[in-house]
C-alpha positions in Angstrom: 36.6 48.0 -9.4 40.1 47.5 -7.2 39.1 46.2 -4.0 40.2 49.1 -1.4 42.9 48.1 1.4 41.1 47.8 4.8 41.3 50.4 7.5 45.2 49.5 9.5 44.5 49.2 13.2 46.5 52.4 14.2 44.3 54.1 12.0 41.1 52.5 13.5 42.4 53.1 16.9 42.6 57.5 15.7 39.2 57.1 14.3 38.2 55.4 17.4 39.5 58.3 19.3 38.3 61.0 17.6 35.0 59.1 18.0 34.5 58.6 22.0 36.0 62.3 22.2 33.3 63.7 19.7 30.5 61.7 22.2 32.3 62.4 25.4 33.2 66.1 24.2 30.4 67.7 27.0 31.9 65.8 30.3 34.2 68.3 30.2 31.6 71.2 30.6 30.0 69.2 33.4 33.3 69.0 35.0 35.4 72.4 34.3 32.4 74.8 34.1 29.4 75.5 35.5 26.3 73.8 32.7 23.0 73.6 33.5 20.2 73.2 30.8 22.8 73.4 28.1 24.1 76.5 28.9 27.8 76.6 30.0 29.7 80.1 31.5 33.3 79.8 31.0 35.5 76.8 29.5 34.4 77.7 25.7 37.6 78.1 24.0 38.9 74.5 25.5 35.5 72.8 24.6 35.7 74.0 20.6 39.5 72.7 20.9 38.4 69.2 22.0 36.2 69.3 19.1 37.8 70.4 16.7 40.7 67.9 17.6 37.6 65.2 17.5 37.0 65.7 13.9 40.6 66.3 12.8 41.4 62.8 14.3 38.5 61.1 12.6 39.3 62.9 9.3 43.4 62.1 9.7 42.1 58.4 10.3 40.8 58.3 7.2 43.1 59.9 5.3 44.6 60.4 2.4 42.1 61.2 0.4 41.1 60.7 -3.7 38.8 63.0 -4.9 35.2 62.6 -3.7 33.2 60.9 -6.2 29.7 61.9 -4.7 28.1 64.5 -5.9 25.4 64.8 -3.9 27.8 65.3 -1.0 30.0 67.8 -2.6 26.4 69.4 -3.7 25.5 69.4 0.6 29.1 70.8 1.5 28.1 73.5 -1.1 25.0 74.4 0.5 26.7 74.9 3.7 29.3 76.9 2.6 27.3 79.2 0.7 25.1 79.6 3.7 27.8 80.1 5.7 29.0 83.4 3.3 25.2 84.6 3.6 24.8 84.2 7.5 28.4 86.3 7.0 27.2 89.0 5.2 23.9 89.2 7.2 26.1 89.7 10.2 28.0 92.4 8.9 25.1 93.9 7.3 23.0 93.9 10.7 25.3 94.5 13.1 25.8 91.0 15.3 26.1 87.3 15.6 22.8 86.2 17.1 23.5 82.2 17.2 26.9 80.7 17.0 25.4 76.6 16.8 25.6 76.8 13.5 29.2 76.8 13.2 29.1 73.3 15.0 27.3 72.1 11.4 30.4 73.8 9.6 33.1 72.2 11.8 32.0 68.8 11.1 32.2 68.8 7.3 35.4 67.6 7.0 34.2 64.0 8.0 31.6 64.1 5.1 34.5 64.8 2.8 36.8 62.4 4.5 34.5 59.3 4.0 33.3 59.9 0.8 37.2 60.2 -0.2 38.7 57.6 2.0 41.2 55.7 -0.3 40.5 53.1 2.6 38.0 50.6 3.5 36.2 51.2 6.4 34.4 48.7 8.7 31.2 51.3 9.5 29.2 48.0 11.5 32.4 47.8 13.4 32.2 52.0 14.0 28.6 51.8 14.9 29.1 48.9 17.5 31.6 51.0 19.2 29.2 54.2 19.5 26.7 52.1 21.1 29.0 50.7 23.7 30.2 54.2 24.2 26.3 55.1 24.4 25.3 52.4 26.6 28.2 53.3 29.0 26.6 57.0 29.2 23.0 55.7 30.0 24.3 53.6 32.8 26.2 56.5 34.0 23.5 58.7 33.9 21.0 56.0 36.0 24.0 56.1 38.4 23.6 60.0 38.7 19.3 59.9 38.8 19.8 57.1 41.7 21.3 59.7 43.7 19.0 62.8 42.8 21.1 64.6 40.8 20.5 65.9 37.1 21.8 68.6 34.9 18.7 68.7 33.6 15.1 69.6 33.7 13.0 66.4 34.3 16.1 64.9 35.7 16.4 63.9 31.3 19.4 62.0 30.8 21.9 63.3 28.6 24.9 61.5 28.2 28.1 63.3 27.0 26.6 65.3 24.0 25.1 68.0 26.8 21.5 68.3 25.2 18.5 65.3 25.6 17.3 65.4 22.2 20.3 65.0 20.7 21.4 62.0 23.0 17.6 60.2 23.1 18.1 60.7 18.8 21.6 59.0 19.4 20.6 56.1 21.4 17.5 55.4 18.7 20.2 55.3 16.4 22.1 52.7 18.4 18.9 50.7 18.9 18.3 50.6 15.1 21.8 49.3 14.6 21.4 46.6 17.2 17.9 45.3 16.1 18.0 45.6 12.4 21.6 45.5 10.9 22.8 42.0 10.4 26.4 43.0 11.8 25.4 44.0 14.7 27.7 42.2 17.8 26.7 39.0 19.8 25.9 41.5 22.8 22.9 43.3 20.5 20.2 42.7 22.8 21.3 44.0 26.0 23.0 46.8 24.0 19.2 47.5 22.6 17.6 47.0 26.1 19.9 49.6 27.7 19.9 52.1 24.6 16.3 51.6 24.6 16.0 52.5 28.5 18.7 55.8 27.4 16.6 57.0 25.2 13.1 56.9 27.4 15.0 58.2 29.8 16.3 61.4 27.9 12.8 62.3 28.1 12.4 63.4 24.6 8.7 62.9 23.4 10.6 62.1 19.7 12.8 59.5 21.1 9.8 57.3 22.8 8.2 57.4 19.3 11.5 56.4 18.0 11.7 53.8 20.0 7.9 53.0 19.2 8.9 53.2 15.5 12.0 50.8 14.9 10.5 48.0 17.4 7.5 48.4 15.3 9.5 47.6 12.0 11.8 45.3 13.2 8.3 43.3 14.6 6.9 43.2 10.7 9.2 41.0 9.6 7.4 37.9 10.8 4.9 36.6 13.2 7.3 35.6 15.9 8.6 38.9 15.4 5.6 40.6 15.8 4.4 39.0 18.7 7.5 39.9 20.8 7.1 43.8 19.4 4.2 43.7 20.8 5.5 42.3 24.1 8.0 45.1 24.3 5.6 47.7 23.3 3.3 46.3 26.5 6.5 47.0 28.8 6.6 50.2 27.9 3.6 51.0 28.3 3.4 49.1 31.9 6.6 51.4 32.7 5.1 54.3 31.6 1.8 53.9 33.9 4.6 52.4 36.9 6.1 55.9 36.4 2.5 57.5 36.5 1.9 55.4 39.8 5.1 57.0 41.1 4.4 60.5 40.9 3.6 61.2 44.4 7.4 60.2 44.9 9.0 62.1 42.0 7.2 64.6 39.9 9.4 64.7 37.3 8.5 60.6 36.5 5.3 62.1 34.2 7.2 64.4 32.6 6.7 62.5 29.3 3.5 61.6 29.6 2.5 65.2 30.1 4.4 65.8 26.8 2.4 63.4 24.8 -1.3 64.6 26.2 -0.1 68.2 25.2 0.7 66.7 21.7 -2.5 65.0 21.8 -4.2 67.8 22.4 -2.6 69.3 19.2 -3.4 66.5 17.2 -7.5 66.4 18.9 -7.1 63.2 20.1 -7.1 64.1 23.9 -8.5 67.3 25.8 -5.1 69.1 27.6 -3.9 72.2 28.7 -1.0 72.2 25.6 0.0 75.5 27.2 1.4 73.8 30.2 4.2 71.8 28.2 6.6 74.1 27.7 8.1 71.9 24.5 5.1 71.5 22.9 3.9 75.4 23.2 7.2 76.5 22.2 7.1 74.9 19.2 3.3 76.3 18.2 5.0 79.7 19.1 7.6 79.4 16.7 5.7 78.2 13.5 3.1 81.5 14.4 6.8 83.6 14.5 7.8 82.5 11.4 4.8 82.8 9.6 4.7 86.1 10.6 7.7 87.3 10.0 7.3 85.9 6.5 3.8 87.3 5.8 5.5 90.7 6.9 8.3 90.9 4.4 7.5 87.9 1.8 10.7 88.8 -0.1 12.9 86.9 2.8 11.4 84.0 1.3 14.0 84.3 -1.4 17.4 84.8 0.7 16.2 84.2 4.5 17.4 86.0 7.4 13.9 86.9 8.4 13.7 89.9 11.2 17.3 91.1 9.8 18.8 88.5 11.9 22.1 86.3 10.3 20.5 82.9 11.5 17.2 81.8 12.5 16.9 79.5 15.5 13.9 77.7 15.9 13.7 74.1 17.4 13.0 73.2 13.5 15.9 72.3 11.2 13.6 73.1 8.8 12.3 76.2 9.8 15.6 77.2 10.9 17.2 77.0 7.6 14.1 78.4 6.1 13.7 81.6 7.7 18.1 81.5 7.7 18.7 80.5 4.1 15.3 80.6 2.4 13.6 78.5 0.6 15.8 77.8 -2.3 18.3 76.5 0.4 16.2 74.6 2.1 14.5 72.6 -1.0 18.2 72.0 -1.9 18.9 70.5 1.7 15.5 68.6 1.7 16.3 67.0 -1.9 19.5 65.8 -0.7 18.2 63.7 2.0 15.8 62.8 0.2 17.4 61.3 -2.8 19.9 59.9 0.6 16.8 58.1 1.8 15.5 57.0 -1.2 19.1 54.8 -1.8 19.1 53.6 1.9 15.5 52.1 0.9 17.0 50.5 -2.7 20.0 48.6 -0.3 17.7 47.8 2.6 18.0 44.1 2.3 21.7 44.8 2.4 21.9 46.3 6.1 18.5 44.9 7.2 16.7 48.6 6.6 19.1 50.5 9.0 20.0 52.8 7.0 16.4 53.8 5.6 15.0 53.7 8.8 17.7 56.1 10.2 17.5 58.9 7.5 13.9 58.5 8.2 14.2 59.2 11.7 16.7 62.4 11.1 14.1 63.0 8.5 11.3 63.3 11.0 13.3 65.0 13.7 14.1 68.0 11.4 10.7 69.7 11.2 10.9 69.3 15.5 14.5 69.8 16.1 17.4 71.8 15.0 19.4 68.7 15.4 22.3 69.0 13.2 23.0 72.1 15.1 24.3 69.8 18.1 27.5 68.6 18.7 28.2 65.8 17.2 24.9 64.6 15.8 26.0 65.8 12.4 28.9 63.1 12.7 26.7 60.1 13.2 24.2 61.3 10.3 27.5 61.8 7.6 28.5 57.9 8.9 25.1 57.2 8.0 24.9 58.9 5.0 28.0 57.6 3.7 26.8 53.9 3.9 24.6 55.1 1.5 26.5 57.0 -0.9 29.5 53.9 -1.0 27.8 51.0 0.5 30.5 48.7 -0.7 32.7 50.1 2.3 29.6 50.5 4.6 28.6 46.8 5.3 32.1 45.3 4.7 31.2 41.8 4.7 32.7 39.5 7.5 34.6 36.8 6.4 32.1 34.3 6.7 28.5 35.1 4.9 25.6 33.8 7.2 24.0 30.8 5.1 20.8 31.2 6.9 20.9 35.0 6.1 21.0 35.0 1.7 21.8 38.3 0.8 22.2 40.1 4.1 25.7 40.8 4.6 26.8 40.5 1.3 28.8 43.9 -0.5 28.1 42.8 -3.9 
């Protein structure tokens, strides 16, 4: 196989672009309109423009294409496009758009296509670095803003430039699996980590504290001395979390997340809690009893989706959100692909150090708690991700000099 021509720095400087205006797309809501809590009045049309220009300058970057040679991602650009004609049809049929994020999924395609057709080698460890700096850059701007009081947020979460805490704590986990597993990862990995790690605490999202949890546990089992400073940084944690605890009398929303966790331990029957009182975690019982309902009262919707006659199905659950949308089919379709996705990340782990496995594990988990994918531009970072996978010869493109102490890590063949 020819060896692809690498990536020329005008074209990494458009990809670039398009990538800090994909993760900086919602500043302009916080600037030109009037968001709170995700919800924006007025300045619509000009935020779908700066996306939409986003992805065309990531696409153009790497462009032109060869015919994609994955057909597993040719099979997922399928599935959305044929769930894009039902939720059509279902709209015409009942009378009404009832949920627009969807579409955010559908404008985003074009980068799946573009990297699995790039005629051009692409440094992704080089992409990633940069959407960590980019992320890092958010967090400290968003301690700047909770220093003063302010928030556009409940809890005072932070959110970054992507307008929605869950998607920017899953981002910042992202980052923070880069920085602490991949072996490309830049010289400045650690305080990138520390500060990612501190973004993603601080988005107040009880998934991106287990996150967090989760890849310090696995980059800790790789040796003793590893292990032992895990555990270290798990005891931090946990001292800032009870510091926080200390501090409520000063700010009530500092136990925001540990009032998340004791109504998810009540769930689970590890703790006794009012699970009512946490919004999140009651919202999400409500809408597995909904759907269940709305199944057991016409079973047949099983088949096609669109339960309750409506086009699309929102429920914090990319799973049950495509379930009761699309039906099952469509959903085992979508959970096959990632999972055959995650099953290659885990046969090239030794390659990028288990990012890419832990990663699709993550998105993995987050879909049966969050309709993710439906946020701008988390569907980006998880094609990036994906595409490591599906052409891993242009994913971890070697550095010119191999780390001797590292055999095998690093290495493209």
């Amino acid at each position: 196989m020819h060896a692809l021509p690498t990536l020329p720095r005008t074209r990494w400087l458009l990809l670039s672009s398009g990538t800090l205006l994909a993760l900086c797309v919602y500043y302009l809501n916080y600037g030109a309109t009037s968001f709170e809590e995700g919800v924006m009045h007025g300045g619509s049309q000009l935020t779908l423009a700066v996306r939409a220009s986003a992805v065309l300058a990531i696409a153009a970057a790497l462009g032109p294409l060869r015919r994609p040679r994955s057909g597993s991602a040719l099979m997922f650009v399928l599935f959305y496009m044929l769930s894009a004609v039902g939720m059509l049809l279902a709209t015409v049929a009942h009378g009404g758009l009832n949920d627009t994020l969807f579409f955010n999924t559908l404008l985003q395609l074009p980068i799946l296509l573009a990297l699995v057709g790039t005629r051009w080698q692409v440094d992704y460890a080089r992409w990633l670095g940069l959407c960590c700096v980019a992320l890092a850059l958010q967090t400290i701007g968003d301690a700047v803003v909770w220093q003063s009081g302010s928030s556009l947020w409940q809890s005072m979460a932070f959110i970054g430039g992507v307008g929605n805490p869950s998607s920017f704590g899953l981002l910042c986990i992202v980052g923070l699996a880069f920085c602490v597993l991949h072996p490309r990862a830049s010289y400045w990995r650690w305080p990138l980590a520390c500060v990612l790690a501190f973004g993603a605490v601080m988005s107040k999202s009880l998934f991106a504290v287990l996150g967090v949890a989760l890849v310090v546990g696995v980059w800790g089992v790789k040796g003793w001395g590893r292990a032992l400073s895990a555990l270290t940084i798990l005891a931090l944690l946990v001292i800032a979390a009870l510091t926080l605890e200390a501090g409520a009398d000063r700010n009530e929303y500092t136990t925001f997340i540990a009032h998340k966790m004791k109504s998810a331990g009540e769930l689970l029957g590890l703790v006794e809690y009012d699970v009512e009182s946490s919004i999140s975690v009651s919202q999400r019982v409500e809408m597995h009893e909904k759907t269940r309902a709305a199944i057991a009262a016409a079973p047949q919707s099983l088949l096609w989706g669109h339960l309750e006659g409506t086009p699309y199905w929102p429920m914090d659950s990319q799973l049950l959100t495509y379930l009761g949308s699309f039906g099952a089919i469509a959903l085992a379709v979508f959970l096959l692909l990632h999972g055959y996705w995650t099953w290659r990340a885990w046969t090239m782990r030794s390659q990028d150090g288990g990012f890419a496995v832990v990663t699709l594990l993550l998105f993995g988990l987050i879909f049966t708690t969050n309709r993710v994918l439906d946020y701008f531009p988390v569907a980006t970072l998880y094609f990036f991700i994906v595409s490591t996978v599906l052409r891993p010869t242009l994913g971890l493109s070697e550095p010119s000099r191999p780390n001797p102490a590292r055999p095998g890590i690093g290495s493209n063949r």
